[in-house]
Residue frames as qw, qx, qy, qz and C-alpha x, y, z in Angstrom:
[[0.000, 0.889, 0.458, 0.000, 0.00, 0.00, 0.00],
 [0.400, 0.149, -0.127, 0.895, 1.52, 3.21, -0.62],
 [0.212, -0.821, -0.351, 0.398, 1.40, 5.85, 1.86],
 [0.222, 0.842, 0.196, 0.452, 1.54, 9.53, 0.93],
 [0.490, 0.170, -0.310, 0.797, 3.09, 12.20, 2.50],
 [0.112, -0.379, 0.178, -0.901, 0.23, 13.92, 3.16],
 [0.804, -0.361, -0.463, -0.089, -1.55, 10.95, 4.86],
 [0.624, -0.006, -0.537, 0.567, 1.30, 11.66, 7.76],
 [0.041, 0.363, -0.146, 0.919, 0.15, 14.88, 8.72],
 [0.717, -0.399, -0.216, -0.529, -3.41, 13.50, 9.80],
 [0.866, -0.350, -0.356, -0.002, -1.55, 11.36, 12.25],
 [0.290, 0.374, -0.417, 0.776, 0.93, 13.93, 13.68],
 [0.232, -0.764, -0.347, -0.493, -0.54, 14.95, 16.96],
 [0.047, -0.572, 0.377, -0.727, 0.63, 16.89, 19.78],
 [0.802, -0.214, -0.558, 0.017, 0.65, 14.76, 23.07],
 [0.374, -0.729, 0.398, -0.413, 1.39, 15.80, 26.80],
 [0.609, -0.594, 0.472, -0.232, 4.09, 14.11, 28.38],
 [0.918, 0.359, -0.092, -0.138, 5.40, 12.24, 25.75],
 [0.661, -0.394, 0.362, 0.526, 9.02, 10.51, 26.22],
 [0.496, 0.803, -0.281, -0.176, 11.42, 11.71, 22.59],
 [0.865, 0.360, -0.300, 0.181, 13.98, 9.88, 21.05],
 [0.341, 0.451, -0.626, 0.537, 17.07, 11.60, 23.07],
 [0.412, -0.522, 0.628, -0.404, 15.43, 10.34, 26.45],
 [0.144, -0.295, 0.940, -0.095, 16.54, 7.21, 28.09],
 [0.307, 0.145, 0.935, -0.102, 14.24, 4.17, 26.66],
 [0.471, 0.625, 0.081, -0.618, 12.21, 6.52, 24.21],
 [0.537, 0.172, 0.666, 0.489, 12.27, 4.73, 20.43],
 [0.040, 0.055, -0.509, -0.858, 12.04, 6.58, 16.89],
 [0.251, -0.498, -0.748, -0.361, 8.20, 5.70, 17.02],
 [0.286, -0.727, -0.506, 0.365, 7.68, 7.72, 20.08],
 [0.380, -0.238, 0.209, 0.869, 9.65, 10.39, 18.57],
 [0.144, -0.253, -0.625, -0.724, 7.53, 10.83, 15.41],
 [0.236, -0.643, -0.724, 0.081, 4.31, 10.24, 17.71],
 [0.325, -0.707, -0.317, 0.542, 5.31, 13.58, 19.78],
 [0.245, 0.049, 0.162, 0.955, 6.40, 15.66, 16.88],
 [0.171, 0.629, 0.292, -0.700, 3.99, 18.40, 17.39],
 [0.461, 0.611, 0.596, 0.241, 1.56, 19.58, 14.30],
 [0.220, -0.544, -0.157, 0.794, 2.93, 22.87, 13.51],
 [0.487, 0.762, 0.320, -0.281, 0.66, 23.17, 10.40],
 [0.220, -0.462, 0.649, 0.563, 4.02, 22.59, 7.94],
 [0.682, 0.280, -0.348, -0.580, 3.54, 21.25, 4.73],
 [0.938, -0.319, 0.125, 0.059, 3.44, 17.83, 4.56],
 [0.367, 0.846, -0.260, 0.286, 7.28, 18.05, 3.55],
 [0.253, 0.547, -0.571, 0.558, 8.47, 19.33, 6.17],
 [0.821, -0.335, 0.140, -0.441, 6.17, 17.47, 8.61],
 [0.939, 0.298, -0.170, -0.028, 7.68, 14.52, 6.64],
 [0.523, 0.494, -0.458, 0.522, 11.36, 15.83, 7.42],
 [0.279, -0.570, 0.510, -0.581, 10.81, 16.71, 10.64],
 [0.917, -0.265, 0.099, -0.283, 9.48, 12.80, 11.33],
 [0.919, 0.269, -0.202, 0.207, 12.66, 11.63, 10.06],
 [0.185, 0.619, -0.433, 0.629, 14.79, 13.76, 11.72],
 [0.653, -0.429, 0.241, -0.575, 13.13, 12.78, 14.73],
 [0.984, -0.075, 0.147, -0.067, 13.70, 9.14, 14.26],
 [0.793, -0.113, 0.147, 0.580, 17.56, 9.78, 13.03],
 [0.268, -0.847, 0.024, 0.458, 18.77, 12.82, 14.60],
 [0.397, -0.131, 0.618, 0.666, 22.03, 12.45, 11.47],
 [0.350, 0.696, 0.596, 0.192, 18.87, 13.07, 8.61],
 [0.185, -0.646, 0.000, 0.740, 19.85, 15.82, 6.60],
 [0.731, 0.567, 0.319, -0.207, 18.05, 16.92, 3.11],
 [0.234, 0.875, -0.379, -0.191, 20.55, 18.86, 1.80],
 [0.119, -0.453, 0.881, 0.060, 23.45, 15.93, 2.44],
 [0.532, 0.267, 0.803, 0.009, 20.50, 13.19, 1.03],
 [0.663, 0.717, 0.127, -0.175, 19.64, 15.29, -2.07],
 [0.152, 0.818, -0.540, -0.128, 23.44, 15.00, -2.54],
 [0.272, -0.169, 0.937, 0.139, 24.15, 11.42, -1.91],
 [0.616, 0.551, 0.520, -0.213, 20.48, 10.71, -3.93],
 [0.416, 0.782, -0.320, -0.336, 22.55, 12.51, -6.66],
 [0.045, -0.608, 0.789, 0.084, 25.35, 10.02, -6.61],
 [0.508, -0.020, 0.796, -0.329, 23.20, 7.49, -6.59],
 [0.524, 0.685, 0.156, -0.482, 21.32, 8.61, -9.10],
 [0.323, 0.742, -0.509, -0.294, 23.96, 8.71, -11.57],
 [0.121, -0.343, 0.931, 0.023, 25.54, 5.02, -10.63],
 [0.551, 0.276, 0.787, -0.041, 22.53, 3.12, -10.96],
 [0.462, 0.791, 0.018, -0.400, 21.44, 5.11, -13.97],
 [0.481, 0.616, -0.534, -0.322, 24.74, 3.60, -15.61],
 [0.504, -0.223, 0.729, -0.407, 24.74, 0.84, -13.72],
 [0.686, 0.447, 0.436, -0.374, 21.84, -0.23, -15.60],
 [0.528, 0.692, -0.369, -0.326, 22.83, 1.15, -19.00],
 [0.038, 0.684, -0.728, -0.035, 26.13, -1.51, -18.48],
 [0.876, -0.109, -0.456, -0.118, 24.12, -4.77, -17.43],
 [0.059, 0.537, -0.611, 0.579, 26.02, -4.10, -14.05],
 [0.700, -0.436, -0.486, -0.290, 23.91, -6.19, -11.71],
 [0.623, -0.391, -0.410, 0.540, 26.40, -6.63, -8.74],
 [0.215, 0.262, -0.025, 0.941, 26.70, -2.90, -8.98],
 [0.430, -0.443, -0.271, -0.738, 22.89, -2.36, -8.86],
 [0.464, -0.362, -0.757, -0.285, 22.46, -4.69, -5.93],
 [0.377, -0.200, -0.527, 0.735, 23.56, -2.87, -2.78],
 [0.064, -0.072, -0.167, 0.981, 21.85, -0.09, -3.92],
 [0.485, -0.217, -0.598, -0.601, 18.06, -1.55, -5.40],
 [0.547, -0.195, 0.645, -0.496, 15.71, -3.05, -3.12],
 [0.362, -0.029, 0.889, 0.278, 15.14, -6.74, -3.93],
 [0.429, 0.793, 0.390, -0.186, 11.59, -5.57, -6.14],
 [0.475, 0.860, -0.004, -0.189, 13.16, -3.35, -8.03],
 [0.259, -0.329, 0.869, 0.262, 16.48, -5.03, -8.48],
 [0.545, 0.316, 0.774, -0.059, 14.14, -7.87, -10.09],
 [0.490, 0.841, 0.159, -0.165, 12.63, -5.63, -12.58],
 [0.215, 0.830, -0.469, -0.215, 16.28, -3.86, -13.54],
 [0.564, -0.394, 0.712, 0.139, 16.98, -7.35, -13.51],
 [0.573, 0.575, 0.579, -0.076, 14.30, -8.60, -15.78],
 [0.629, 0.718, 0.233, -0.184, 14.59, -5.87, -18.00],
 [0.089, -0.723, 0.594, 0.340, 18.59, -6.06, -18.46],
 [0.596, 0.062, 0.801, 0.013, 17.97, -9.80, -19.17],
 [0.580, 0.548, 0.602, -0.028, 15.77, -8.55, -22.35],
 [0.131, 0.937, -0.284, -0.155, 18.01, -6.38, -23.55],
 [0.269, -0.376, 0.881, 0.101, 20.84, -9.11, -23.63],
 [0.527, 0.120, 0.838, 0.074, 18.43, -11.47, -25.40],
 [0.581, 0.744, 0.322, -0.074, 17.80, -9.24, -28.15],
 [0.755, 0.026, 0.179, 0.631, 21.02, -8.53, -28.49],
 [0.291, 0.832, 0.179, 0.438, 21.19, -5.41, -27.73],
 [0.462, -0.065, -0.404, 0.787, 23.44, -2.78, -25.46],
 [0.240, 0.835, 0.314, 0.383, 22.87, 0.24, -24.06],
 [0.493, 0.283, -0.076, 0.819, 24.90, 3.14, -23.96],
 [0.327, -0.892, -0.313, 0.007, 24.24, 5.93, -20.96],
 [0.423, 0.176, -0.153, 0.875, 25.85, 8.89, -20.41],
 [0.198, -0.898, -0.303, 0.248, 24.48, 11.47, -17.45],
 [0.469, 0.496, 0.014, 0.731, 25.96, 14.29, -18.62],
 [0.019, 0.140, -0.479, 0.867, 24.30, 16.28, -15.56],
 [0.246, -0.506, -0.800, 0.206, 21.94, 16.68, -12.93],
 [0.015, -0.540, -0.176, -0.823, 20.15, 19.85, -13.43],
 [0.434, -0.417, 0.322, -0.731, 18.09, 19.09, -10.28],
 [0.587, -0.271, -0.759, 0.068, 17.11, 16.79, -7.73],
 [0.299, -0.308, 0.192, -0.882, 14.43, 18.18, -5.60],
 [0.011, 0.255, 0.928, -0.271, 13.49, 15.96, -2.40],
 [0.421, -0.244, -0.318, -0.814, 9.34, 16.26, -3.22],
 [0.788, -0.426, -0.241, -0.374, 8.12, 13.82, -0.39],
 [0.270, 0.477, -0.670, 0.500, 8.94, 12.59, 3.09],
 [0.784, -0.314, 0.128, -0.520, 7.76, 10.00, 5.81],
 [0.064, -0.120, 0.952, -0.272, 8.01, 7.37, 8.05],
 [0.789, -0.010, -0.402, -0.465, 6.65, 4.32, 8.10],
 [0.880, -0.441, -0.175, -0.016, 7.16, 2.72, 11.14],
 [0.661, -0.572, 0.258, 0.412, 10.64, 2.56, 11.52],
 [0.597, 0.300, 0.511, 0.542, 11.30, 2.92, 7.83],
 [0.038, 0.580, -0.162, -0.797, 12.17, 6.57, 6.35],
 [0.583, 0.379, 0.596, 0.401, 11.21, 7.04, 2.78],
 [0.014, 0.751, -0.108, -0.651, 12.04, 10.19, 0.50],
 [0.566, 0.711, 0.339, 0.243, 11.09, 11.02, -3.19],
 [0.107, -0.559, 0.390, 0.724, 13.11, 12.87, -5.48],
 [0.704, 0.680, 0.193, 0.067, 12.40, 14.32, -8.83],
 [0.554, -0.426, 0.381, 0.605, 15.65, 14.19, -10.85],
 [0.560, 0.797, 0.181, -0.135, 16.23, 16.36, -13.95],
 [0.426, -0.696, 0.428, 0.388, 18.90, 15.42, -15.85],
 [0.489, 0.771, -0.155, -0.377, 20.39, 15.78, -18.67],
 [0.762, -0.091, 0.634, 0.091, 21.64, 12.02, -20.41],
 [0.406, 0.447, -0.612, -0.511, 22.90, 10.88, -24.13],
 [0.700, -0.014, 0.695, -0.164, 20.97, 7.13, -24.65],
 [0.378, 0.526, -0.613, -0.452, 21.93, 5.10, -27.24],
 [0.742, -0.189, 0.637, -0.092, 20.88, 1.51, -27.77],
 [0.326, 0.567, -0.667, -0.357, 22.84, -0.54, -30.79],
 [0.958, -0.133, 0.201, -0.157, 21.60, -3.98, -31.48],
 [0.957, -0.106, 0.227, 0.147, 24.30, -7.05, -32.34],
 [0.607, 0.274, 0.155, 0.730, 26.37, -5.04, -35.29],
 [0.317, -0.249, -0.151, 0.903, 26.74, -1.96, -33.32],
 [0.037, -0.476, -0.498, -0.724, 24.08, -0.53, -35.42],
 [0.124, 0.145, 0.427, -0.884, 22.16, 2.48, -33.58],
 [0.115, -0.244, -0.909, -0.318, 18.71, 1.51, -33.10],
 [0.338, -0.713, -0.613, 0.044, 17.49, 3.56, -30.73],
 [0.304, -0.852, 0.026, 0.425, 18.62, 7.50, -29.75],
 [0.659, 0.623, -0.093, 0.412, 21.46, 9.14, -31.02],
 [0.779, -0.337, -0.159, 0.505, 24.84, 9.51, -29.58],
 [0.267, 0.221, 0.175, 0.922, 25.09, 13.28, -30.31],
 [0.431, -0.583, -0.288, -0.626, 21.97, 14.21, -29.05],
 [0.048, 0.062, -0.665, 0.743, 21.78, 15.49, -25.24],
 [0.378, -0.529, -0.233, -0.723, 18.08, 15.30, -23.50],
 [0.035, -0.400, 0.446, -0.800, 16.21, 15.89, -20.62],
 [0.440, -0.124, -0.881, 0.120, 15.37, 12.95, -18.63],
 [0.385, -0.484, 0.246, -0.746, 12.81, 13.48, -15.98],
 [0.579, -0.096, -0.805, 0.093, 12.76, 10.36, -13.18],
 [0.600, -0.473, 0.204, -0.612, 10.88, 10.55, -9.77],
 [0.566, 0.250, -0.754, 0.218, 12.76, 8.25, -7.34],
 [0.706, -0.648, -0.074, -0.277, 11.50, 6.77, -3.87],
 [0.473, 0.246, -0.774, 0.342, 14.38, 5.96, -1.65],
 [0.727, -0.562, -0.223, -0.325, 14.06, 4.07, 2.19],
 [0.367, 0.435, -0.689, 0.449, 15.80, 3.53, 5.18],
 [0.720, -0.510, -0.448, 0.144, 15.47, 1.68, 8.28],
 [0.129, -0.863, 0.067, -0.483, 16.35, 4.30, 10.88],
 [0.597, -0.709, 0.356, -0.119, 17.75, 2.05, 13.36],
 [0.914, 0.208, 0.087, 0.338, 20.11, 0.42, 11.01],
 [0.521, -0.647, 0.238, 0.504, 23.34, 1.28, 11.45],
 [0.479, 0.173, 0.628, 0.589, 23.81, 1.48, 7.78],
 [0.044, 0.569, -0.047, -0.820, 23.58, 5.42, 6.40],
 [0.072, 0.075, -0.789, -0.605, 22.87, 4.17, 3.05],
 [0.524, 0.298, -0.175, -0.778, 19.75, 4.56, 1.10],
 [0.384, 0.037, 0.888, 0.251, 17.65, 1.94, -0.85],
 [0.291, 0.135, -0.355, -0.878, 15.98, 2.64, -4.29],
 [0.285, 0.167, 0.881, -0.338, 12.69, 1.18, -3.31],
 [0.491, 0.655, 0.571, 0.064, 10.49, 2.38, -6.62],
 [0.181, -0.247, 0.354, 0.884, 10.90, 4.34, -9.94],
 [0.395, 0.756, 0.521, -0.046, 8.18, 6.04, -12.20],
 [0.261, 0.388, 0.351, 0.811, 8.18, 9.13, -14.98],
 [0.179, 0.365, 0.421, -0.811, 5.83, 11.69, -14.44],
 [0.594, 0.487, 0.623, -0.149, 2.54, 11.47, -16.07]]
């Protein structure tokens, strides 16, 4: 089921006497419980639950590693990289980039990626789910794709031609994992 961002706000609510994360025996769920409704958007409602559940949560230093990310699985993919892709996919969408590298290899074909740049990557959604963070990002960036079936022939793009990719990425984290690291947990286009 997918939750929304603005489904979080309706369950923010201001509580007397609530323990927070930084006292003794308080958990990241009790945190989020007590953040107060201060009529943010959902956003920053969204950021402020994550922060709450992992004090370290910073957009500015996740719309920057979500860049890096961005870019590696993005050739990743292009390369038929799989062991690259898996640390960084959840197992769903691993599967798919798995699936659809597979058909790309059985038609003999390649493709060729090149991010030239990342015009933007603007975090657009934020929330916990139980213990689980999750943050969207729309990425606009700017990519040469080229796909060339068996005799190199170009079948698909054109290696001279720059355009402007729009992708809208979900990443997640368990908050009480020691592990800082992201997981791409769904991709889409915009309508």
């Amino acid at each position: 089921r997918e939750r929304r961002a603005e489904d979080v706000d309706d369950k923010v609510v201001e509580l007397p006497d609530r323990r927070t994360a930084a006292e003794p025996g308080a958990t990241a769920e009790d945190a989020v419980e007590a953040a107060p409704n201060t009529g943010e958007t959902s956003l920053e409602a969204g950021i402020a639950q994550i922060q709450a559940a992992d004090r370290n949560f910073d957009p500015d230093q996740f719309a920057n590693g979500a860049r890096a990310a961005f870019e590696m699985i993005v050739e990743s993919f292009a390369r038929g990289d799989v062991a690259a892709l898996r640390g960084l996919l959840s197992n769903e969408v691993l599967e798919g980039f798995k699936t659809a590298i597979a058909e790309r290899e059985a038609a003999g074909r390649t493709l060729e990626t090149t991010v030239v740049g990342i015009k933007s990557a603007e975090l657009i959604e934020a929330y916990m789910n139980g213990r689980t963070a999750f943050a969207t990002v729309t990425f606009v960036s700017e990519q040469i794709n080229v796909t060339r079936d068996s005799e190199d022939n170009v079948v698909e793009g054109d290696d001279n031609r720059v355009t402007d990719v729009t992708d809208i990425w979900t990443f997640a984290r368990n908050t009480r994992s020691r592990d800082p690291n992201w997981t791409l947990v769904e991709t889409r286009s915009p309508n």
